[in-house]
ZAVEX-240387 format. One record per atom (N, C-alpha, C, O): residue number from 1; residue in three letters; chain; atom name; z, x, y. Coordinates in nm, 4 decimals. Layout:
! residues N
[node NUM,'ALA','A','CA',[Z,X,Y]] ...
***
This chain:
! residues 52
[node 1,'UNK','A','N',[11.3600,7.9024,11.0763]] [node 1,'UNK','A','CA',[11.4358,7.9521,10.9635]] [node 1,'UNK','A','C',[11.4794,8.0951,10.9929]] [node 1,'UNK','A','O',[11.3941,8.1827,11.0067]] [node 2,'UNK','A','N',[11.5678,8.1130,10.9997]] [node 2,'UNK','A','CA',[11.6308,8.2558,11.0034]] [node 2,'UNK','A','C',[11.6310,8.3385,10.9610]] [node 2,'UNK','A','O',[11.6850,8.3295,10.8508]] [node 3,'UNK','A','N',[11.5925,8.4485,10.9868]] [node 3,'UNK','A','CA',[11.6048,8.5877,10.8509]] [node 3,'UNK','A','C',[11.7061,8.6394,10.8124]] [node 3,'UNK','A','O',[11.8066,8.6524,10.8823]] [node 4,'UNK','A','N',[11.6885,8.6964,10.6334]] [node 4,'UNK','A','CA',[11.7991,8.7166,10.5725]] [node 4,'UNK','A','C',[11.8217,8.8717,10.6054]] [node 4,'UNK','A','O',[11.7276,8.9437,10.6389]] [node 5,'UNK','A','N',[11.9389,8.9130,10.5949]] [node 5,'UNK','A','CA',[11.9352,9.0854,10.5813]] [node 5,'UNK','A','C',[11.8308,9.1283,10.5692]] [node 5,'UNK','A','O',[11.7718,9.1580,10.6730]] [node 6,'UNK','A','N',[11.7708,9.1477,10.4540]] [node 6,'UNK','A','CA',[11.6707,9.2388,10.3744]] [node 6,'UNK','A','C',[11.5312,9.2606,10.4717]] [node 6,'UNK','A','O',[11.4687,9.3666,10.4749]] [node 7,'UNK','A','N',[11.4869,9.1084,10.5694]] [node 7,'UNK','A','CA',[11.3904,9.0908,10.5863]] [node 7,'UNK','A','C',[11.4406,9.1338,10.7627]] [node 7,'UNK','A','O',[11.3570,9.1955,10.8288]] [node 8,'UNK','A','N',[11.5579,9.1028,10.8200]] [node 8,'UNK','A','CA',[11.5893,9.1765,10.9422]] [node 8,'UNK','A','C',[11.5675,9.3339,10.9457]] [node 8,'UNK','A','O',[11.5334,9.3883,11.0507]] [node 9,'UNK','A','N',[11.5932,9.4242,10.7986]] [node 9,'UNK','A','CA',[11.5989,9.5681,10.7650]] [node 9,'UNK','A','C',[11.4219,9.5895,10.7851]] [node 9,'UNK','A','O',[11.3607,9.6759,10.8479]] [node 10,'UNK','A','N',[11.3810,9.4938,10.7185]] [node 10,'UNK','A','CA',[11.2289,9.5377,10.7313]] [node 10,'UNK','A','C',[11.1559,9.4951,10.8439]] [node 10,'UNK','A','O',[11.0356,9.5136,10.8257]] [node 11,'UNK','A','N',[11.1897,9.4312,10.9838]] [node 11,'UNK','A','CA',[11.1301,9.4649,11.0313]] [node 11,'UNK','A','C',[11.1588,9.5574,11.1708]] [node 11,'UNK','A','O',[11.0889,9.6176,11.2523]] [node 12,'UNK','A','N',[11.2953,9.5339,11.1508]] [node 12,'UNK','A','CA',[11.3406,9.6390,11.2083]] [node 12,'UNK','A','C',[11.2777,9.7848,11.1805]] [node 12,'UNK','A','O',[11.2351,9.8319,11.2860]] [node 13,'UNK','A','N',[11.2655,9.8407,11.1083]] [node 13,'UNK','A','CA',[11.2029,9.9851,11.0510]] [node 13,'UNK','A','C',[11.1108,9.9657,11.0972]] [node 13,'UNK','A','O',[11.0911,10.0425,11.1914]] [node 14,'UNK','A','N',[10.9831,9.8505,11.0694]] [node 14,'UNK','A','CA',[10.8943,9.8695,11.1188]] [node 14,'UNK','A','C',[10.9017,9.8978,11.2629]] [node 14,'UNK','A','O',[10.8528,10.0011,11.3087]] [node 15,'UNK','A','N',[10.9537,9.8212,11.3271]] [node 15,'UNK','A','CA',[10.9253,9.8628,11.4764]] [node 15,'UNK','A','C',[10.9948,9.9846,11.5148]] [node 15,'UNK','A','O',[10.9942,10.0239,11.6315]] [node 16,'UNK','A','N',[11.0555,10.0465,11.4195]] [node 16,'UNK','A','CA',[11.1109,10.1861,11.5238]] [node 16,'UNK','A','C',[11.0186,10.2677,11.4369]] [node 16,'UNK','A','O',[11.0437,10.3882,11.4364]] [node 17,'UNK','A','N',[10.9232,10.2295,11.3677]] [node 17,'UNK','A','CA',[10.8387,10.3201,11.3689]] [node 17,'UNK','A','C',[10.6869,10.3310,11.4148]] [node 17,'UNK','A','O',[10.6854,10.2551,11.5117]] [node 18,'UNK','A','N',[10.5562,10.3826,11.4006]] [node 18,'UNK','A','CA',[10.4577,10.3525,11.4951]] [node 18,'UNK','A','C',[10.4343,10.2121,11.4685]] [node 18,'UNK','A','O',[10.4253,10.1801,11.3500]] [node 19,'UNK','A','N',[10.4241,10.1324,11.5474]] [node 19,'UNK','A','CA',[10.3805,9.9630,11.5061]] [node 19,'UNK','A','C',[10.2140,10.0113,11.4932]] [node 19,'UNK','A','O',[10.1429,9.9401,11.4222]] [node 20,'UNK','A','N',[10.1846,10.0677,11.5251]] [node 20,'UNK','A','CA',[10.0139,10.0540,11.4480]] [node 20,'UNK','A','C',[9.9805,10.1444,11.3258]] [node 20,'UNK','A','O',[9.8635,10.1672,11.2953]] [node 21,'UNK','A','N',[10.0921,10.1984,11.2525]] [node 21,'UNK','A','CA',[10.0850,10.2832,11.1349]] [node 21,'UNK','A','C',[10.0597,10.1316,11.0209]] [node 21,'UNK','A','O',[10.1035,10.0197,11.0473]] [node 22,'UNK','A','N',[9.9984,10.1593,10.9247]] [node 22,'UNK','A','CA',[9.9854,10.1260,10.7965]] [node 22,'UNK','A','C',[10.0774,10.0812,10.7089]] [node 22,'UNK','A','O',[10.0696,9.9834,10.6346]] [node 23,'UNK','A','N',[10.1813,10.1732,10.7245]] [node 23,'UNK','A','CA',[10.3120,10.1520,10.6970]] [node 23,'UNK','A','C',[10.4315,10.0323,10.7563]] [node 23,'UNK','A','O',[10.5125,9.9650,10.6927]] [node 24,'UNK','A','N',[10.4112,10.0372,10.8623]] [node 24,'UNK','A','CA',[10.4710,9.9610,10.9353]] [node 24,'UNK','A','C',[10.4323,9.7875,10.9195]] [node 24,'UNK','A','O',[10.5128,9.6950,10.9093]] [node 25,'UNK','A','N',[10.2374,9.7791,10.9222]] [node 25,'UNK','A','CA',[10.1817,9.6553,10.9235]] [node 25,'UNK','A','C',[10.2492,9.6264,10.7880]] [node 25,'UNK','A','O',[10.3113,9.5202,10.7855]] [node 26,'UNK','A','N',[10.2495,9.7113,10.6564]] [node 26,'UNK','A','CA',[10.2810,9.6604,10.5023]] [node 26,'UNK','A','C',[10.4313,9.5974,10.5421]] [node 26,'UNK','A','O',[10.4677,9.4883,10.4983]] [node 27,'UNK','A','N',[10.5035,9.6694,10.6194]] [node 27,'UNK','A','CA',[10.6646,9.6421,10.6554]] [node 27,'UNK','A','C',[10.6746,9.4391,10.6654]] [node 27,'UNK','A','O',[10.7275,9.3509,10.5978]] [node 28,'UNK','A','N',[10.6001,9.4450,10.7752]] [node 28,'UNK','A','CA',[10.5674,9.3136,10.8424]] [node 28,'UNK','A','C',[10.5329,9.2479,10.7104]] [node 28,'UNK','A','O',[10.6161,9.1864,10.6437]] [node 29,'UNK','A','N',[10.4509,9.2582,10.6882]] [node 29,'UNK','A','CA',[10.3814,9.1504,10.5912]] [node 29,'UNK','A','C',[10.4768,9.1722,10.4956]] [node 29,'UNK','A','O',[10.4253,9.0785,10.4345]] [node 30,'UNK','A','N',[10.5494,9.1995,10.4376]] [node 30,'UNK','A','CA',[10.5701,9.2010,10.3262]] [node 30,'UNK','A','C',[10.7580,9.1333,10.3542]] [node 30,'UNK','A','O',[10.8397,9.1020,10.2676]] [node 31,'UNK','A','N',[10.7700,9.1312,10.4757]] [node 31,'UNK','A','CA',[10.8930,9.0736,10.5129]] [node 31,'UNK','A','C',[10.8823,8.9278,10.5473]] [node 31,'UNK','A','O',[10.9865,8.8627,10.5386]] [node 32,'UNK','A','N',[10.7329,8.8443,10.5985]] [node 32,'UNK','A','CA',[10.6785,8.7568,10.6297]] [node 32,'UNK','A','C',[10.6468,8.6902,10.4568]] [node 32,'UNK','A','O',[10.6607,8.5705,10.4314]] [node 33,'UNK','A','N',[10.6146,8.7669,10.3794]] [node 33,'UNK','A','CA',[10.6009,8.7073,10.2316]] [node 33,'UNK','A','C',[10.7249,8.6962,10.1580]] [node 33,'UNK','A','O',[10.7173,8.6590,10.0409]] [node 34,'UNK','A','N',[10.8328,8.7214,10.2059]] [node 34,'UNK','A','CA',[10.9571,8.7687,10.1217]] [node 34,'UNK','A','C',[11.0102,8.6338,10.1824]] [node 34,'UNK','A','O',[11.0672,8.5541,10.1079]] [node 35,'UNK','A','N',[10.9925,8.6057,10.3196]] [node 35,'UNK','A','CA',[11.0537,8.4846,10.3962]] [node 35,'UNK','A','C',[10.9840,8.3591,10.3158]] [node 35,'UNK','A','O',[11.0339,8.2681,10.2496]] [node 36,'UNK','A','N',[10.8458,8.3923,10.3494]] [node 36,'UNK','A','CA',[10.7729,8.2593,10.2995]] [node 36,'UNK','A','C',[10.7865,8.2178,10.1526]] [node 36,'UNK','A','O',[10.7851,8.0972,10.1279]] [node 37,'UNK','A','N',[10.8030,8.3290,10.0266]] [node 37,'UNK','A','CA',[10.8711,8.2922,9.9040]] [node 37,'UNK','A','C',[11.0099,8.2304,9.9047]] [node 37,'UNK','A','O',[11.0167,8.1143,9.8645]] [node 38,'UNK','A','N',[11.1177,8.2884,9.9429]] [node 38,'UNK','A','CA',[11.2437,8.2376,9.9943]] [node 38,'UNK','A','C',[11.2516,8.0652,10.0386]] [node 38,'UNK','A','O',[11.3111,7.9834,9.9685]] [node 39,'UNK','A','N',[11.1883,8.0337,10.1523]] [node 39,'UNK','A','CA',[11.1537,7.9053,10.1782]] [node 39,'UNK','A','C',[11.1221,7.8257,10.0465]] [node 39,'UNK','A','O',[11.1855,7.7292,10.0037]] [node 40,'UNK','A','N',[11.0259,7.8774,9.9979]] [node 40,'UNK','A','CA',[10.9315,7.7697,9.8839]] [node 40,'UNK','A','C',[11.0310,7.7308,9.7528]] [node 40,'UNK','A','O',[11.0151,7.6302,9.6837]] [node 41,'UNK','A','N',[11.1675,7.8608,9.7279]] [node 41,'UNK','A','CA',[11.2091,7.8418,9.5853]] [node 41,'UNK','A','C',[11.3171,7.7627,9.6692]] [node 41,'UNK','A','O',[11.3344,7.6664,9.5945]] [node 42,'UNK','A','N',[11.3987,7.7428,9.7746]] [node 42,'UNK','A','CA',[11.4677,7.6997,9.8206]] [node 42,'UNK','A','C',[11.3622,7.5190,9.8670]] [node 42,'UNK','A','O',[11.3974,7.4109,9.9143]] [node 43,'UNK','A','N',[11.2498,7.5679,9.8265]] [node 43,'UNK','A','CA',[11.2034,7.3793,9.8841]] [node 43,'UNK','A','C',[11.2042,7.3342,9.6736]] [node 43,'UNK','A','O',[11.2440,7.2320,9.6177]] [node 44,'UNK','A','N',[11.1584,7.4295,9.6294]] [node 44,'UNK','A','CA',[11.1521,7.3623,9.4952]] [node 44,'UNK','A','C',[11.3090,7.3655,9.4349]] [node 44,'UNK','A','O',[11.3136,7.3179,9.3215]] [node 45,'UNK','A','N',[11.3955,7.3964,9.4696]] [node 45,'UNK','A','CA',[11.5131,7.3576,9.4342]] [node 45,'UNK','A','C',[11.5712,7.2133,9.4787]] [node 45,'UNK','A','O',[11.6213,7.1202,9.4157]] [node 46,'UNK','A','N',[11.5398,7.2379,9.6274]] [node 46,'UNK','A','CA',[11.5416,7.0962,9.6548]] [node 46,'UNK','A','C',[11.4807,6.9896,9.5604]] [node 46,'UNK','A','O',[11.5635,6.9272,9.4940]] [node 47,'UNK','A','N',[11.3664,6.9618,9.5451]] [node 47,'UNK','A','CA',[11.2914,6.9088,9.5234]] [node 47,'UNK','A','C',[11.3504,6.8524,9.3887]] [node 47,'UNK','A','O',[11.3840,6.7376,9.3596]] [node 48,'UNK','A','N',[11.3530,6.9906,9.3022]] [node 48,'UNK','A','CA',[11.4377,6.9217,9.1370]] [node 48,'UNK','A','C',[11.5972,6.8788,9.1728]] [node 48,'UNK','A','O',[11.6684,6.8179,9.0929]] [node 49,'UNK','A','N',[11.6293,6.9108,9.2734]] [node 49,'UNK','A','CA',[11.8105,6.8379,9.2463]] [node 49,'UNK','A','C',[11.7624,6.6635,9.3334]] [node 49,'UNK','A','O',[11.8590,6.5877,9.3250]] [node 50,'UNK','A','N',[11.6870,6.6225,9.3792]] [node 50,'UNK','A','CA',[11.6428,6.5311,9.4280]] [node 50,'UNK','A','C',[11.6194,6.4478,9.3111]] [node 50,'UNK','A','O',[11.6954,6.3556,9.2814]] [node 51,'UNK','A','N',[11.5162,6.4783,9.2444]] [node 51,'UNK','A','CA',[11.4129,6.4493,9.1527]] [node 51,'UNK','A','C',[11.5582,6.3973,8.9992]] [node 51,'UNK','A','O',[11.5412,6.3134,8.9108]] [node 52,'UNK','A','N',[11.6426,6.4558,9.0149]] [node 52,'UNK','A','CA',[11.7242,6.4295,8.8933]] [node 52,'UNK','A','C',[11.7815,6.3142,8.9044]] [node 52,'UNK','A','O',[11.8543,6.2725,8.8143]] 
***
C-alpha cells in the first residue's frame, strides 16, 4: 500500500533528522498508525458498500 503525502512528509523529517532522537521514533510511529488507520476505514468502507 502506498503512502499518502502526509505520511511520505513524516517520514521523511524523520530521517533527516537524528533517527535515534525521540522525536523522530514518534515521527515513524505515528506515520505507521496514520497508514494503518487509513487502510482499516478504507477496508470498512468497503465492507458496508458490499454489505448493501
Amino acid at each position: 500500500m502506498p503512502l499518502d503525502y502526509s505520511q511520505k512528509r513524516l517520514i521523511s523529517k524523520a530521517i533527516h533528522t537524528r533517527s535515534h532522537s525521540k522525536h523522530a521514533r514518534r515521527l515513524q510511529i505515528y506515520a505507521v498508525l496514520t497508514g494503518f488507520l487509513s487502510m482499516l476505514v478504507s477496508l470498512v468502507t468497503l465492507v458496508i458498500r458490499i454489505l448493501k
